[in-house]
N, C-alpha and C positions, 0 to 999 in steps of 0.2 A: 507512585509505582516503584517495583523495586528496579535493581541493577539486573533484573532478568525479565522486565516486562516486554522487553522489543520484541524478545523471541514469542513471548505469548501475542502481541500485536500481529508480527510477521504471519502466525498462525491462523488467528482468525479475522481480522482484516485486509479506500481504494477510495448555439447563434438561435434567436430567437426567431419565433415564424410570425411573418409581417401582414397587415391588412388582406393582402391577396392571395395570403396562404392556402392550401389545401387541408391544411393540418387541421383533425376533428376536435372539437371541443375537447377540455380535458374531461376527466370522468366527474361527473358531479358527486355533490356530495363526500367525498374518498376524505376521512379521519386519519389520517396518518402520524403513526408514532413511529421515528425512523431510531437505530438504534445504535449505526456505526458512521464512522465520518468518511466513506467512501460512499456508503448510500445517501447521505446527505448531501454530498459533492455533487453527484448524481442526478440528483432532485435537484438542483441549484443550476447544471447545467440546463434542466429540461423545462425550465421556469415553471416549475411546481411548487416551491417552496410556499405557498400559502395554504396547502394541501394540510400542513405539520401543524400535529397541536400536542406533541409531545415528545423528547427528545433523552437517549441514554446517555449515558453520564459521563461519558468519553468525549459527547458532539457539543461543542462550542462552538462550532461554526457551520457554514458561515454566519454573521455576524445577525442577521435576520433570526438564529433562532434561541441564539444567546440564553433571551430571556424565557424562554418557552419551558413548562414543567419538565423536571426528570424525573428519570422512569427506573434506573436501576441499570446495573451491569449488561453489557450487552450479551452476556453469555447466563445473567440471572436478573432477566426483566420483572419488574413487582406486577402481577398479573393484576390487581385489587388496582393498581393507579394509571394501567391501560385503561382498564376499564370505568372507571371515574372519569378519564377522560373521553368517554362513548366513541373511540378511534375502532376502525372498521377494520384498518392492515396496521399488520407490524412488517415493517423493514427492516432487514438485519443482514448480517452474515450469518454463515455456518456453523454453527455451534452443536457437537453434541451435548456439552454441560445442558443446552437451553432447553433440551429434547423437550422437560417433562412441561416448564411451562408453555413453552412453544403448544403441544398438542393439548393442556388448559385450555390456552388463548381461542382455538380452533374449535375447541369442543362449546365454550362461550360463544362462536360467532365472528371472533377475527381472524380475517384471513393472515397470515402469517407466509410470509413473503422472506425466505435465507437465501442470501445470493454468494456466489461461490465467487469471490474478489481476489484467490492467492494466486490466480496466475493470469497471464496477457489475455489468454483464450475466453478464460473467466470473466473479465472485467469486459470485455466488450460483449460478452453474451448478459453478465448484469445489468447492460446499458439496453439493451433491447429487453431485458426484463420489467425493470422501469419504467421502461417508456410504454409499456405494455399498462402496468398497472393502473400509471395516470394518463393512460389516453392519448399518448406522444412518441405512438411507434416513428413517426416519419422522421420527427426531429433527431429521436435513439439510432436512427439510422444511418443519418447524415453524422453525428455527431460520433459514433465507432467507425464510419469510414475517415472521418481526417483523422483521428487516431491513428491507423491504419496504417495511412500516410503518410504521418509524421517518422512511424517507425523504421518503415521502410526506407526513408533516406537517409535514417542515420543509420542502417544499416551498411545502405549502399555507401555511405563516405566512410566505414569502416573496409570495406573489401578490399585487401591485397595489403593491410598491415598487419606489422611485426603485431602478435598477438599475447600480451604477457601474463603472468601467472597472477590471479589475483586471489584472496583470501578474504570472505565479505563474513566477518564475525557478527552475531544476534545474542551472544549470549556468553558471560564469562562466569568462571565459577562452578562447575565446569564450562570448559567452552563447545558454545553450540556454532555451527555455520549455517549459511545458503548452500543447498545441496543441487542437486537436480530435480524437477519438478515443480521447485520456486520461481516465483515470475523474477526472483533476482537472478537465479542464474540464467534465466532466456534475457534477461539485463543486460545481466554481463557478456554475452555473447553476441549480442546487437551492437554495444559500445564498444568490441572487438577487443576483449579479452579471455583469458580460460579459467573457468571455475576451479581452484586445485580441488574441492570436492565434489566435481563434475561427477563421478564414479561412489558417492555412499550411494548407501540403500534408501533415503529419503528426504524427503525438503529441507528440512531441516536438520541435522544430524548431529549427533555430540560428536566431538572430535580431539583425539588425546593431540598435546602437543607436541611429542614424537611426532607422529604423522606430517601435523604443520610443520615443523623446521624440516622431515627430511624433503618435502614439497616446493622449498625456497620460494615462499610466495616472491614476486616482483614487486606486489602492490598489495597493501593491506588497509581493508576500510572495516574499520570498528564501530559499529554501530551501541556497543554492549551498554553502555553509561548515556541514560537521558537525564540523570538527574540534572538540576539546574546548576548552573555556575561555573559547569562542566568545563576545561579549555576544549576549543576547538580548532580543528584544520591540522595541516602539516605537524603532525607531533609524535614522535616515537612513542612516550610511554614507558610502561612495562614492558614493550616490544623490545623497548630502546637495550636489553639485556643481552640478546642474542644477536650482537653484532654482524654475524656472520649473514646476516639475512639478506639480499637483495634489496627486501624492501627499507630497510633500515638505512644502506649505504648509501640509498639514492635518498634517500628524504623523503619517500613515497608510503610512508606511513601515515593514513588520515582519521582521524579522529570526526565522526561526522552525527551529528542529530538525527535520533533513528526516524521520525518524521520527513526526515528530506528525502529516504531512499527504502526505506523497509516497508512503507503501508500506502498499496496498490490500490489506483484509483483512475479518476479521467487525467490527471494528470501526467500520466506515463510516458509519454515524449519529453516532457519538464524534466519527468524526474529521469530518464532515459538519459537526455543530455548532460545533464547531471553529473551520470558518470562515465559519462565517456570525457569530460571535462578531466577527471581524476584518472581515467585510464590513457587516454590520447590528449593531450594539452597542446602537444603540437599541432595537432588536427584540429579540435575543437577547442582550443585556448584554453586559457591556462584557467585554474579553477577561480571560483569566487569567494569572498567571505561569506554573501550568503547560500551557497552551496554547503555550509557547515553547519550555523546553526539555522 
């Protein structure tokens, strides 16, 4: 990927029931070619994973489906190796790139299944989608309510703190941010901090760096670089030039792997904690190595 893939990720990607269960069989039969690693989380939480018999080129995990056929981009699925593989549903995110083989795959007979994963509200209504498709509304239920949960306390341990200016970069070159309507910024506002892009016109926004410096982030978390090898954690950077910056004087410059915090999923209290570790240390202790990469 290149040094601007997070923003395209940020884009368009996110307890088992016992003997005496209630919970109805899954759906028999169900072919599943899942396409994103939030819908694969998903399925992983909803013990479906034996549902999958073909997997987009992004999902490596979990580690059950590793070896399992790919199928192609998840915004340009090979219709021809869906169907080689006789899969009944594709699982995906939203994509309009995918529109045309998407209504292909439908028009063939698979149902086709885009779940909207870029924000909180999204990801728990994906989770009752799922569990919908294979048969495990009860589990999708219980399993978005402790999500829920989760969120809610780390909201409540955030209430009545100093709340600092944060800057969460997706993209450099020009530079893009988390804007409003991103599940990063309902994030960062949970982990009790302020968006300085709370106020563009859209999730994602391109942002001149005028703007950023006259905004004096507090806290700057750069997602923009996955490539491999990358340093990570407490690191100025190229930040490191505009002295002047809050976040630079305090050392609150974090350099973080766009998988730990960019790409929404059941993991969202994890990755919630996450950053409220980087925004409130005091609160929620101080960050971790693996918080980075």
């Amino acid at each position: 990927m290149t040094r601007r893939a997070p923003l395209l990720f940020a884009l368009a990607l996110v307890g088992c029931a016992g003997p005496g269960s209630d919970e109805p069989p899954r759906a028999p039969g169900r072919r599943i070619v899942v396409m994103a690693p939030a819908a694969a989380e998903m399925l992983d939480a909803l013990d479906a994973l034996d549902l999958v018999v073909g997997v987009g080129d992004v999902v490596d995990s979990p580690p059950a489906l590793a070896a399992l056929p790919k199928v192609g981009a998840y915004d340009r699925p090979n219709v021809e190796r869906v169907l080689s593989l006789q899969a009944d549903l594709l699982l995906t995110t939203s994509s309009r790139e995918a529109d045309p083989e998407h209504a292909r795959l439908e028009q063939l007979g698979v149902e086709v299944v885009a779940l909207a994963t870029d924000t909180y509200a999204g990801v728990l209504a994906s989770i009752g989608e799922v569990g919908r498709v294979v048969g495990r509304e009860e589990r999708a239920r219980s399993l978005a309510a402790g999500i829920r949960d989760e969120l809610d306390a780390i909201r409540s341990a955030t209430q009545g703190l100093d709340r600092p200016r944060v800057l969460f970069v997706v993209g450099r070159d020009p530079i893009y941010v988390a804007g409003p309507g991103s599940h990063i910024d309902e994030m960062i506002a949970i982990a009790g901090g302020r968006n300085v892009a709370a106020d563009a016109g859209s999730p994602y926004p391109r942002l001149s760096l005028e703007v950023i410096l006259d905004r004096m982030p507090e806290v700057i978390l750069d997602t923009s670089d996955n490539s491999p090898g990358v340093p990570r954690g407490a690191r100025a950077g190229t930040w490191g030039q505009w002295t002047f910056l809050p976040a630079v004087q305090t050392g609150r410059v974090y350099n973080v792997h766009p998988e730990k915090l960019v790409i929404p999923g059941i993991d969202l209290p994890e990755t919630t904690r996450r950053m409220a570790r980087l925004i409130h240390p005091e609160t929620f202790g101080a960050p971790r190595p693996a918080d980075f990469e």
